[in-house]
C-alpha positions in Angstrom: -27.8 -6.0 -7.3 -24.3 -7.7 -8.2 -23.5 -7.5 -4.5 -26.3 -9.3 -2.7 -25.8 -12.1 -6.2 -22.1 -12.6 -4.8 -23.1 -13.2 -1.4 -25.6 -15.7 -2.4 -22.9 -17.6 -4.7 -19.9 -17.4 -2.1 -20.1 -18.6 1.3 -16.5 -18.4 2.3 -13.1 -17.0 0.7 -10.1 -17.3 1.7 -7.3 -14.4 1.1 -4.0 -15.2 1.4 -1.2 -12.8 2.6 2.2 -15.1 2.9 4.3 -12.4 4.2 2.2 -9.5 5.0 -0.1 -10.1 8.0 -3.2 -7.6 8.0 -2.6 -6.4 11.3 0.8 -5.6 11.3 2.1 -2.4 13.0 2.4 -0.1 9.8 4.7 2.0 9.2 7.7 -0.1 9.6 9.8 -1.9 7.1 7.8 -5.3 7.4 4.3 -3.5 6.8 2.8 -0.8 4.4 -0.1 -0.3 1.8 -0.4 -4.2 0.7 -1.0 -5.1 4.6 -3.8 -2.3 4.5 -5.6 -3.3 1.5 -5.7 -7.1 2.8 -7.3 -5.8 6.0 -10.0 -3.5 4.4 -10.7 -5.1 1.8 -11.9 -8.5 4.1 -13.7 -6.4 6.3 -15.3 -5.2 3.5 -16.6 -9.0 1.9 -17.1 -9.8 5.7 -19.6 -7.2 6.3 -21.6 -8.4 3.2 -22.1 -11.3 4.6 -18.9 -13.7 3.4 -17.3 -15.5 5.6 -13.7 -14.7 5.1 -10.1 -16.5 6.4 -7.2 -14.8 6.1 -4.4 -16.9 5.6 -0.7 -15.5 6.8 3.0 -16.9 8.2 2.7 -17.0 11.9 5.7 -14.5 13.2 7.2 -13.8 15.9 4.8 -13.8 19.0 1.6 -15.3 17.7 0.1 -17.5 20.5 -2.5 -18.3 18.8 -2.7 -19.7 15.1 -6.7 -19.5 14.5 -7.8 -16.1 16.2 -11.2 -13.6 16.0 -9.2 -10.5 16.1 -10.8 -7.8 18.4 -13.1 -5.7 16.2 -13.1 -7.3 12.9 -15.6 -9.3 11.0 -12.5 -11.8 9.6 -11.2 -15.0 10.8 -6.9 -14.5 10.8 -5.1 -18.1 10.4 -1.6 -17.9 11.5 0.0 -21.1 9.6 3.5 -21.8 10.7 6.1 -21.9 7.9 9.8 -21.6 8.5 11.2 -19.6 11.3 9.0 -17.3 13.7 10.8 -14.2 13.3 10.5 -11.6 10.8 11.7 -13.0 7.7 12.3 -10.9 4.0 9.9 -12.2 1.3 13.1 -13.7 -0.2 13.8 -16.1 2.6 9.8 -17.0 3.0 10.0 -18.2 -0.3 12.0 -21.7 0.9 8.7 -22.1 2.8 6.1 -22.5 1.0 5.6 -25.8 0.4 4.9 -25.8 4.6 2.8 -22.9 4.6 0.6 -24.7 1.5 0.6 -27.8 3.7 -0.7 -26.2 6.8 -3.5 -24.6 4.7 -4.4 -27.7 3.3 -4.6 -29.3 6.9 -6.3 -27.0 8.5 -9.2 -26.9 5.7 -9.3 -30.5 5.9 -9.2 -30.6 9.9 -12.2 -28.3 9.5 -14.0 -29.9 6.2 -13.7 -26.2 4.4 -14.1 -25.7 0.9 -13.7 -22.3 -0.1 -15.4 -20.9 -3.0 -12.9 -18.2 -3.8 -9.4 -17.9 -3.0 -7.7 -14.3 -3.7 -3.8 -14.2 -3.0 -1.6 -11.0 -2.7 2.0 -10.1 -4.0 3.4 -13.3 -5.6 4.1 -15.7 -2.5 0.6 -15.8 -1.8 -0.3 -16.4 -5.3 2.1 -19.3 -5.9 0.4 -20.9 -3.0 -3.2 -20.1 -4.4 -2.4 -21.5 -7.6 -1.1 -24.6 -6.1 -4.1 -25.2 -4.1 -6.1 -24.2 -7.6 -5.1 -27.0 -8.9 -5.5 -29.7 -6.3 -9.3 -28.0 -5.3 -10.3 -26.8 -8.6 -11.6 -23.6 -6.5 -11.2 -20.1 -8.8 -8.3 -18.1 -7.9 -8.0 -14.3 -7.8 -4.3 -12.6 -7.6 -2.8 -9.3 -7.4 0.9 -8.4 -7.0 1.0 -4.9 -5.6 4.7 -4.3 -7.0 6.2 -6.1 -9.9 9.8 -7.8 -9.7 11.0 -6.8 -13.5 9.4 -3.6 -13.5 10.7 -2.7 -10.0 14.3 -3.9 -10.8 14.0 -1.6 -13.6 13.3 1.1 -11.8 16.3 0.5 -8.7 18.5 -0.6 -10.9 21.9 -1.1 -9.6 20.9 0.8 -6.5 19.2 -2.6 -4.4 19.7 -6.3 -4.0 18.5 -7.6 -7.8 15.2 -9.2 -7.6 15.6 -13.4 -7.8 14.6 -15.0 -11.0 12.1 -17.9 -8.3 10.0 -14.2 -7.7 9.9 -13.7 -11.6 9.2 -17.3 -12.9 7.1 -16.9 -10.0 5.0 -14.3 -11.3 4.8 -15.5 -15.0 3.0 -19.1 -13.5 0.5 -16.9 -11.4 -0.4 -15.0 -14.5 -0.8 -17.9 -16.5 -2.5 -20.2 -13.7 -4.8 -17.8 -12.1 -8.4 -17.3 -13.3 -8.4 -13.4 -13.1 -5.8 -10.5 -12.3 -6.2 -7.3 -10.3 -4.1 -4.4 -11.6 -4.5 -1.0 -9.8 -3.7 1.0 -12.7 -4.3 0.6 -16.7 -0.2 1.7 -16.5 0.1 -1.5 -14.7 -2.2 -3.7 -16.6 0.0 -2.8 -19.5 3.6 -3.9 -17.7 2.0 -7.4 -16.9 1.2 -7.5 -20.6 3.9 -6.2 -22.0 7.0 -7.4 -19.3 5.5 -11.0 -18.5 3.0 -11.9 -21.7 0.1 -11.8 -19.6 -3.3 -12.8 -21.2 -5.1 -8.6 -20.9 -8.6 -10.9 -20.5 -7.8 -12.1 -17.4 -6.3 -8.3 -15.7 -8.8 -6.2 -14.2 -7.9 -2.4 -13.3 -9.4 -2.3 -9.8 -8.6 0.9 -8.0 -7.5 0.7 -4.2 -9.7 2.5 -1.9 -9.2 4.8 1.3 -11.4 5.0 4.8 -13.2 8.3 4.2 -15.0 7.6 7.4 -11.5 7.6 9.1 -9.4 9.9 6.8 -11.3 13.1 6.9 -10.2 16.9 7.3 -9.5 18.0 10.6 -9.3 21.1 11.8 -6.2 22.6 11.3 -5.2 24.2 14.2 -5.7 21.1 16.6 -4.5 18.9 14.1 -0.8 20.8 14.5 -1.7 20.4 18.6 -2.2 17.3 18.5 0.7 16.2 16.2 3.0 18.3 19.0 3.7 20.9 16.0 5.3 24.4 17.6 2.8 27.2 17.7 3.5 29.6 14.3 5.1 26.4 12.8 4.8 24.5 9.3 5.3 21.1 8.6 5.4 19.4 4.8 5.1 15.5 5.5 6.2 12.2 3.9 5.1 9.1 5.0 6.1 5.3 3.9 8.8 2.4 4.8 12.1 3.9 4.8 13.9 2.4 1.5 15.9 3.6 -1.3 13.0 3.0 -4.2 10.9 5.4 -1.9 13.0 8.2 -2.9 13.7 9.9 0.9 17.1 10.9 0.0 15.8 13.2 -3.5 13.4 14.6 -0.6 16.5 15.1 1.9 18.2 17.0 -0.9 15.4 18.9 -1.7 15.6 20.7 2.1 19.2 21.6 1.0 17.5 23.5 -2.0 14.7 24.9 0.2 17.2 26.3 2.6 19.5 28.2 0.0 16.9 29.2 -2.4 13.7 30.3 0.1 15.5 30.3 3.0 12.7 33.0 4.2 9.9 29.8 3.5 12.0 27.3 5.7 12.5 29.6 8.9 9.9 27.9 10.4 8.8 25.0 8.6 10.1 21.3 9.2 9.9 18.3 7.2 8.9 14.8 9.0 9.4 11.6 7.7 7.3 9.2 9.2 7.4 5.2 9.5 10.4 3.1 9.2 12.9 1.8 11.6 15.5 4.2 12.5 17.7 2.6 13.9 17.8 0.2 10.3 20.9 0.8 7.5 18.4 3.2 5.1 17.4 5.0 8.2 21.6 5.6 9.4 22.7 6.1 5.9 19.5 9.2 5.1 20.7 10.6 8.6 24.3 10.7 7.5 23.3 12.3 4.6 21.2 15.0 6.2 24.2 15.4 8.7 26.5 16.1 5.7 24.2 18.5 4.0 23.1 20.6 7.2 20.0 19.5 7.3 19.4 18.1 10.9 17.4 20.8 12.1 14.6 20.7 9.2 14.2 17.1 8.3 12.6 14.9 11.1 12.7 11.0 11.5 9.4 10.4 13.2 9.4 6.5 13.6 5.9 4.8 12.7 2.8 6.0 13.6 -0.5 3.8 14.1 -2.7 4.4 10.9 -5.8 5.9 13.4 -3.2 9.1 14.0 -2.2 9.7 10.6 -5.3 11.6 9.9 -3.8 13.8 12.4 -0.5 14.1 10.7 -1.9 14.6 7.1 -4.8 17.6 8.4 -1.8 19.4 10.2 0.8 18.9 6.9 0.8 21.8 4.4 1.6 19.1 1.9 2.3 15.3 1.6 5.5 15.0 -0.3 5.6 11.4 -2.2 9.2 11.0 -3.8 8.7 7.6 -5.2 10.7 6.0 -7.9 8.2 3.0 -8.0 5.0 2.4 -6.1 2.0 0.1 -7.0 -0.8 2.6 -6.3 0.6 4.9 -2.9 -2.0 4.7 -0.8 -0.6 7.3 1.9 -1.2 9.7 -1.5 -5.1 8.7 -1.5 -5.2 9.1 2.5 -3.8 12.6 3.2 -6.4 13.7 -0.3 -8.9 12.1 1.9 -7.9 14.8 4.7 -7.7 17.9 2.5 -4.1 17.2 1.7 -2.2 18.4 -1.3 0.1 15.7 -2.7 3.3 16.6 -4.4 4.6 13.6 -5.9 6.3 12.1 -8.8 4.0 10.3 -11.5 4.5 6.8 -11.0 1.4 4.2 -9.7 -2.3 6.1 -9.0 -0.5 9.6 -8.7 -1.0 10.3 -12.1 -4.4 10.1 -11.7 -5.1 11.3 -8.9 -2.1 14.8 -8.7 -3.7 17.4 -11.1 -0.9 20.4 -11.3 -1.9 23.0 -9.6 -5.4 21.4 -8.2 -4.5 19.0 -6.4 -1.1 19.2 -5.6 1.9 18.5 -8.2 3.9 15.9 -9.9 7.3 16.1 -10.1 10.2 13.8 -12.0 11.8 11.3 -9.8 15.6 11.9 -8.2 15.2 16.1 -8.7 15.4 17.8 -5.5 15.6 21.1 -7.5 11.9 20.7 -8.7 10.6 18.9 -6.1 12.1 21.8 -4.0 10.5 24.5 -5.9 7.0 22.9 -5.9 6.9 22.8 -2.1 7.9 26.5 -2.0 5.0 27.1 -4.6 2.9 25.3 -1.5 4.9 27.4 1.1 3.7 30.8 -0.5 0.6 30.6 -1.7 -2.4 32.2 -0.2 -5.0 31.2 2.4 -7.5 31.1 -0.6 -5.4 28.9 -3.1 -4.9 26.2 0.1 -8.6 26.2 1.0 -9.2 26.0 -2.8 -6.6 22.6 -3.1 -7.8 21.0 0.1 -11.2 21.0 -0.8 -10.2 19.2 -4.5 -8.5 17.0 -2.6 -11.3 15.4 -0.5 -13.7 15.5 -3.8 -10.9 13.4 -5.5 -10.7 11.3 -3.1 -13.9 10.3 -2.7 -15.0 8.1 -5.3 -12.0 5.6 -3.7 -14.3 4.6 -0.8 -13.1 1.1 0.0 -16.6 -0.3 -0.9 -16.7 0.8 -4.5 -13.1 -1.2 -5.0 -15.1 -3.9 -3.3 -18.4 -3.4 -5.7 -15.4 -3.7 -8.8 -14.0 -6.5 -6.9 -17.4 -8.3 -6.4 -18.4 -8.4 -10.4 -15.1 -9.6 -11.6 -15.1 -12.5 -8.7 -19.3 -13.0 -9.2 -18.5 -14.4 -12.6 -15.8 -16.6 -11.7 -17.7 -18.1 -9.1 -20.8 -18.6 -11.1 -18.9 -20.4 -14.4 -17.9 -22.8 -11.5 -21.0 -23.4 -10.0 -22.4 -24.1 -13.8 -19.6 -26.2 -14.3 -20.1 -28.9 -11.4 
């Protein structure tokens, strides 16, 4: 009922995704779970019957700035802002004022009026709340990682987050109409890390692609992955940074080898996504050169997200080291395959990792315990796996990407209806 009200109410939206374009190559370290959700989650409002514009930087090669990409049910605006190349969120920051501007002209080229904007990570949402202002149109934000919390959680270990990001986030939470949140634990650091107004924040799960991450069968999953006959593979996939927590995974393999060395004689672990040939990439290969772990742990390079059900159906587990994510949306895809997740309890995997179920949560920076979990994995029976896969895909499930939309939809109905009352 709520959904065919929204439709009626909102003619067009416009999402914004500054630095994150929705049909990036994933997988490397310009594009991960935030450039996933932007994309499914407009296909989603565009199948009901929205008609949805993507706003993001134009980079690199785009020829065109207004395109109908092949397949989807969105409109993808390029807008030119700063240099073409890839930039870091950091440096896109001096642009904004000429990625506001070319949003503004091309609405007014086009006589547009949008009836809903919804911005992502805090670029976008600076932009939004510009434009907010100036159109008087309600504006939806989410932030998908949070500068305080996630300098927190680095530390000393990374480039300290710039105070433009966090002043940047405290005048989104204040201007904005309405806040997604992924998790209650997050709700509670906008509240209690920026002052945030808990009216406005909305937990709103992400959501997976059950019709594309399924459970394959095993045995061609492994062929088609290129996994040796009579060989194992435990699996992590993600952008290849320290706050992912690759090197507590590398050290784990050391553990794996001198404790169940009899687990590990044929068994490899693959790391996929990332660039390579980038500093993380050399410095984790250094360390697995020092610790004599070359021949177990694999750099794969990034994968197109239609193979990774592949990947996660052959994977005896998908290992998740994390020291912050928002949500981990590769944890919620490989469930969605019949994939144990063993990973430390930070964003969804709290809710989602039940000990023994559906895979296992483990403290962050322990490759002791993180080692001893995936030999728990290693050894158990063919009946404990079956039972674990199949409580993985019934977890999974009620994270279809059109329920998060359904959520989506009533907090965003009533926005756009106190506006309509109000003109």
């Amino acid at each position: 009922m709520m959904r065919g009200k929204f439709v009626r109410e909102t003619e067009r939206m416009s999402i914004m995704t500054v630095h994150a374009c929705p049909l990036a190559h994933l997988g490397t370290d310009k594009a991960g779970g935030l450039n996933v959700y932007v994309r499914e989650v407009a296909r989603e409002f565009a199948r009901r019957g929205v008609k949805v514009d993507v706003f993001t930087r134009v980079q690199e090669d785009c020829e065109e700035h207004i395109i109908i990409p092949p397949d989807e049910p969105f409109r993808l605006v390029h807008i030119p802002a700063g240099p073409g190349d890839h930039l870091s969120p950091n440096r896109i920051a001096a642009y904004l004022d000429e990625f506001e501007a070319g949003v503004e002209r091309l609405a007014a080229d086009e006589d547009m009026r949008y009836d809903l904007l919804f911005a992502h990570y805090w670029l976008s949402g600076v932009v939004a709340c510009r434009l907010k202002k100036k159109w008087g149109v309600p504006t939806v934000a989410m932030f998908h990682t949070l500068a305080i919390l996630k300098q927190q959680v680095a530390g000393e270990a990374s480039e300290p987050e710039p105070q433009e990001r966090i002043a940047g986030e405290r005048f989104i939470m204040e201007c904005a109409d309405a806040l997604i949140a992924p998790t209650e634990r997050e709700r509670d650091h906008m509240v209690r890390l920026y002052g945030a107004d808990p009216a406005k924040i909305h937990v709103v799960p992400p959501g997976v692609d059950t019709r594309l991450f399924r459970p394959l069968p095993r045995r061609r999953a492994r062929a088609m992955v290129g996994l040796r006959p009579g060989w194992r593979m435990i699996l992590a996939v993600g952008r290849i940074e320290p706050i992912k927590g690759f090197e507590t995974l590398i050290r784990a393999a050391r553990v794996l080898l001198s404790r169940h060395g009899g687990l590990m004689r044929n068994t490899e672990i693959w790391i996929i996504g990332g660039d390579i040939d980038g500093d993380e990439c050399v410095r984790l290969r250094a360390l697995r050169k020092e610790l004599g772990v070359g021949g177990v742990v694999k750099f794969m390079g990034p994968r197109k997200q239609k193979q990774l059900p592949e990947y996660y159906s052959a994977a005896e587990a998908l290992v998740v080291p994390s020291e912050y994510e928002s949500f981990s949306l590769v944890s919620l895809e490989a469930m969605a395959c019949g994939t144990p997740v063993i990973g430390t309890p930070v964003g969804g995997l709290p809710q989602l990792v039940e000990n023994g179920i559906t895979g296992y949560l483990v403290p962050p920076h322990d490759p002791d315990v993180l080692a001893d979990r995936i030999a728990e994995v290693l050894s158990a029976n063919d009946e404990t796996l079956e039972s674990m896969r199949r409580a993985t895909v019934r977890r999974a499930a009620p994270y279809a990407w059109p329920r998060t939309v359904d959520r989506l939809e009533l907090v965003m109905s009533g926005l756009v209806r106190r506006r309509l009352q109000e003109v």
